[in-house]
N, C-alpha and C positions, 0 to 999 in steps of 0.2 A: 752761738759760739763765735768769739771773735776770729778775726784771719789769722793770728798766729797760733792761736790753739791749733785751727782748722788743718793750715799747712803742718806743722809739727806731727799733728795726729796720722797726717796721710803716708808722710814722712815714715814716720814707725810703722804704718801698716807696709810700707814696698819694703822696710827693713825685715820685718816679722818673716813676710815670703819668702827673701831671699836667706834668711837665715833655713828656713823649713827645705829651701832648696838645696843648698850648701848641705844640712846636715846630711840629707838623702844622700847624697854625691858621697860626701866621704863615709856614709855606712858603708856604702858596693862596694868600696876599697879594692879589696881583693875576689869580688863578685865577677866571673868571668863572661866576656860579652858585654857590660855592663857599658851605657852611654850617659856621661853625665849630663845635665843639666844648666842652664843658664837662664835669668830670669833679664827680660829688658823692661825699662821702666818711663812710662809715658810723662811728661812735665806738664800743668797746666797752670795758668797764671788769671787768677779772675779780676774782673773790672767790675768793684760794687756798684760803682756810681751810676753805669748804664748797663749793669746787670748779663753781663757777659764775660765769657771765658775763652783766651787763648789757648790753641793745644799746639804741642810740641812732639817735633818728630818721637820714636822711641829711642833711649837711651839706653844704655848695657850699665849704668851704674845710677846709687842716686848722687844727687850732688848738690849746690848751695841751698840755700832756707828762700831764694828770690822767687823760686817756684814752688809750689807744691807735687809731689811724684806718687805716684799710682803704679803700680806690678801691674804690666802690659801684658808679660806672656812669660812664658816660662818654653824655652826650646831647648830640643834635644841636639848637642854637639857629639856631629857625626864624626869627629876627628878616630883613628884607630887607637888601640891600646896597643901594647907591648904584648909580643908573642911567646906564650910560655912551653918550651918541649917538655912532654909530657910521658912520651914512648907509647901509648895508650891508640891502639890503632883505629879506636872508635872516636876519637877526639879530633876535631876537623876546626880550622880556620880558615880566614879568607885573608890574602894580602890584596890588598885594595878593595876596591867596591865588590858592593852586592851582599845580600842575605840569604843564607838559607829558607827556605818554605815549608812548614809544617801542618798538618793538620790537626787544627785545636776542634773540643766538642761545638766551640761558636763559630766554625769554618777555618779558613787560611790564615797565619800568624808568619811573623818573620824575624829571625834573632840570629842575631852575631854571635851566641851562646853555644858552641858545638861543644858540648861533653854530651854525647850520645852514647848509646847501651842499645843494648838488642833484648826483645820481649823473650815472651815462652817460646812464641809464633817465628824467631826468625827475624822478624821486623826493627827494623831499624828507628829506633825512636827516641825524642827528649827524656830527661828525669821526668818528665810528668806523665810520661808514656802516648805523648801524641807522636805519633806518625811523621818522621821525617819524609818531604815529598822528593819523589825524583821526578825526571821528565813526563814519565808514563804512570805518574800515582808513588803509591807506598814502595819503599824496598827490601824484599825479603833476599837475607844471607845466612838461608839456613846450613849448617855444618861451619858456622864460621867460629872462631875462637871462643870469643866472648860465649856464646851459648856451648862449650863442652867440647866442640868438634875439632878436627883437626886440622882445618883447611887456612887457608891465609887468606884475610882479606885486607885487599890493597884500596885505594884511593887514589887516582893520577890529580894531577895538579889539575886539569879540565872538568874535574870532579866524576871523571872515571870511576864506576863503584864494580870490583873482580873480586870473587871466591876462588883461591886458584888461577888459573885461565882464564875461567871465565864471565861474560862481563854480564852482572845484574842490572844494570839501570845507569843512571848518570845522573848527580845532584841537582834538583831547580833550583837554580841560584838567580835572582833577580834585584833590580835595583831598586831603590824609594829616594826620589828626592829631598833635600833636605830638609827642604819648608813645607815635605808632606808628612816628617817623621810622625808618627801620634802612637804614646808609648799606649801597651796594653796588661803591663805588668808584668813582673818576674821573668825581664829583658827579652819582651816581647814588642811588637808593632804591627798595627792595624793595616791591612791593606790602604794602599792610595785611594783615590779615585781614578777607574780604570783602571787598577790592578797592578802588580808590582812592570819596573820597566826590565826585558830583555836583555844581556848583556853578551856582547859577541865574542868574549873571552872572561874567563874567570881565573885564580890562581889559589888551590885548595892545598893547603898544606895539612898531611896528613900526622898524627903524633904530636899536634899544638893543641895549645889553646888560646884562643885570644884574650887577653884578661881586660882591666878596667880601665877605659881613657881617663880615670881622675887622678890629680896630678897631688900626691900628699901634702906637700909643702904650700902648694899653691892655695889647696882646701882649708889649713889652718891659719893660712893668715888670713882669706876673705872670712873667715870664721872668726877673728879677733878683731879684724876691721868692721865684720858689721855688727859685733855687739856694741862694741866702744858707740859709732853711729846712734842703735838702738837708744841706748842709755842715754846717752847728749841730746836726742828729741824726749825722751820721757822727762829730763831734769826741767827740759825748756817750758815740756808742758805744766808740771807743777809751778814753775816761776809764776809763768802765765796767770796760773788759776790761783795762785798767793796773792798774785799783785790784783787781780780783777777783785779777790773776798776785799781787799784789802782798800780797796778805791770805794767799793759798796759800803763799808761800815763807817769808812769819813763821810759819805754822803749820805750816813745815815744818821753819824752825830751832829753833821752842820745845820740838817731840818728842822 
C-alpha cells in the first residue's frame, strides 16, 4: 500500500469514528442525563527509509494529509445540560458536581439521569428498577405519592429524602473524575478506581430533570464537516488507486 493510500485510508477510519461518535451524541438529544461524547485523535508521521514513526500528541480534531491520524479515544464531556422543571417530585438533579449511586444487578452504577419512580415495595429506584442508593443503602418512601398514598415527599437541596416530617435516608451523591468517566450504558458509569469521590456539599434540585449536554447546532455542523472530510479522503483514495492501475498498465505495455 503506498503512503498516501495508507495515510488517506487512516484518515477515513478517525473520520468513520468520529462520525459513529457525533451520530450517538445527537441521538440523546433529548435523552435526560445524557453526556456527550468527544473523540481525540493521535497524528503519526512515518520514516520509510529508516523504518520508523513519529507520534504526536492527541488531537480533538483531524487535520492536514502531512500526517496520518488514528481515533485516540473517545471521552465523556462532563460539562452539565440544561435543567428541565418537570413538577414530578420524584425527578431529581444535581447543580454542579456529583452523581447519583444506584444499585445495578452488576453492583454500583452512577447517572446524572434522575427520572426516578418508586416500586410495589416503596423503593425508590431508576426506569430499570435498580435501587437508588442513599447513605445507608436502598430508600424506602412507603405512603409516598407516586405509590397511591397520601403523604408528601420532599427532597432538600442536601439531598434530604422526608415522607411528611419525616426524614427516610439522604441521597449518596458522589463524584468521578473526569479522566475516570467509563460510560456503562443507558447514562450510566462504572465505578472509578477506589470508588466514587465524597462530596462535602451537594445541590439537589427537586421537580427537574437534567437533560442532554449536546448542543444541536453544534452536532450538525460537526456532522456536515465530517462527512464532507470523509468523502475528500475516500475520492483521494480512488485517485490514488486510478493512478497506481494506471502506472502498472504503462509498465506493462512498455515490457
Amino acid at each position: 500500500m503506498s503512503g498516501e493510500i495508507y495515510m488517506a485510508a487512516a484518515a477515513a477510519l478517525a473520520y468513520e469514528k468520529r462520525l459513529e461518535v457525533t451520530a450517538d451524541n445527537l441521538a440523546n438529544l433529548q435523552t435526560a442525563g445524557f453526556k456527550r461524547q468527544a473523540v481525540s485523535f493521535r497524528a503519526y508521521a512515518l520514516d520509510a527509509e529508516n523504518n520508523t514513526r513519529q507520534v504526536f500528541p492527541p488531537y480533538p480534531a483531524v487535520s492536514d494529509g502531512s500526517r496520518f491520524w488514528v481515533a485516540y479515544e473517545a471521552r465523556v464531556d462532563p460539562a452539565a445540560g440544561p435543567l428541565k422543571q418537570t413538577g414530578n417530585p420524584l425527578d431529581l438533579a444535581l447543580n454542579g458536581p456529583g452523581f447519583f449511586a444506584v444499585e445495578s444487578p452488576e453492583g454500583i452504577r452512577y447517572t446524572r439521569r434522575g427520572n426516578f419512580t418508586l416500586n410495589a415495595d416503596g423503593v425508590l429506584v431508576t426506569q430499570e428498577g435498580w435501587a437508588v442508593q442513599g447513605e445507608g443503602g436502598e430508600i424506602r418512601l412507603e405512603g409516598g405519592r407516586a405509590a397511591g398514598g397520601r403523604a408528601m415527599i420532599s427532597v432538600g437541596r442536601d439531598g434530604t429524602v422526608r415522607v411528611d416530617d419525616r426524614d427516610v435516608g439522604r441521597l449518596r451523591i458522589e463524584d468521578i473524575p473526569a479522566s475516570a468517566l467509563a460510560r456503562a450504558g443507558n447514562g450510566y458509569f462504572l465505578p472509578p478506581p477506589g470508588g466514587g469521590l465524597p462530596l462535602e456539599a451537594v445541590d439537589v434540585a427537586q421537580g427537574f430533570l437534567e437533560m442532554s449536554n449536546v448542543d444541536a447546532v453544534r452536532g450538525m455542523v460537526e456532522m456536515i464537516e465530517i462527512l464532507r472530510g470523509y468523502e475528500s479522503y475516500q475520492r483521494l483514495m480512488r485517485a490514488v488507486d486510478e493512478m497506481n492501475a494506471k502506472s502498472v498498465n504503462e509498465l506493462g505495455r512498455s515490457a
